[in-house]
N, C-alpha and C positions, 0 to 999 in steps of 0.2 A: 157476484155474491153480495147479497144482504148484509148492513152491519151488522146486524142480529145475529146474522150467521158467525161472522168473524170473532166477534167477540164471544159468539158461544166456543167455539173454535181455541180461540186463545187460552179461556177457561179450563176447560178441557184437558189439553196440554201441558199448561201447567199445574194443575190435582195431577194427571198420568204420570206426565216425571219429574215431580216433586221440584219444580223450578218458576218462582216465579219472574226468571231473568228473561223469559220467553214471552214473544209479542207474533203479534200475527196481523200482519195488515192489508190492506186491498190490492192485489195486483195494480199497473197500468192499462187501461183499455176496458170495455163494456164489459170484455167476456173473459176477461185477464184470472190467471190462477190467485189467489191469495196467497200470500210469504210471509216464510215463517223467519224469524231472526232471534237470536239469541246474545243477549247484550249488543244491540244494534248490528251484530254481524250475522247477514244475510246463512240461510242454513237450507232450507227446501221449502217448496212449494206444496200450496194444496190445490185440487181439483174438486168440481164439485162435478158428483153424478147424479142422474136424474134417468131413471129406466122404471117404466109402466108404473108411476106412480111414485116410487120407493124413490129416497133421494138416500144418497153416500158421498162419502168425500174420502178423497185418496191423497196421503201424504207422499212424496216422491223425493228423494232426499240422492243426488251424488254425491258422491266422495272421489275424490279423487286418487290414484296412488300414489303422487307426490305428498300428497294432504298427509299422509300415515306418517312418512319418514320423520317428522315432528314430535310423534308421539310415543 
């Protein structure tokens, strides 16, 4: 993924949900997802898609059920 992208990306994110503690940075590797972190702590991944033309990008967020009992 393009800086361009990523930072459109980041942008985005943060106008959507009103935070701007959300960063978005370049995966590891050529063809690596971009990650998303939220005060430096790791939160989901983004994908990018590319089909006949039309490009998308897909957020992918686990949770875990241990994750909830915290909250």
């Amino acid at each position: 993924m393009k800086q361009i992208e990523i930072d459109a990306l980041q942008k985005y994110l943060q106008s959507k949900l009103k935070s701007p503690a959300i960063s978005v940075k370049a995966g590891q590797g050529k063809d690596a997802p971009a990650e998303v972190f939220v005060n430096g702590e790791f939160l989901a991944v983004i994908y990018k898609n590319e089909d006949e033309g039309e490009i998308s990008y897909d957020l992918n967020m686990a949770i875990l059920a241990e994750d909830l009992m915290g909250c």
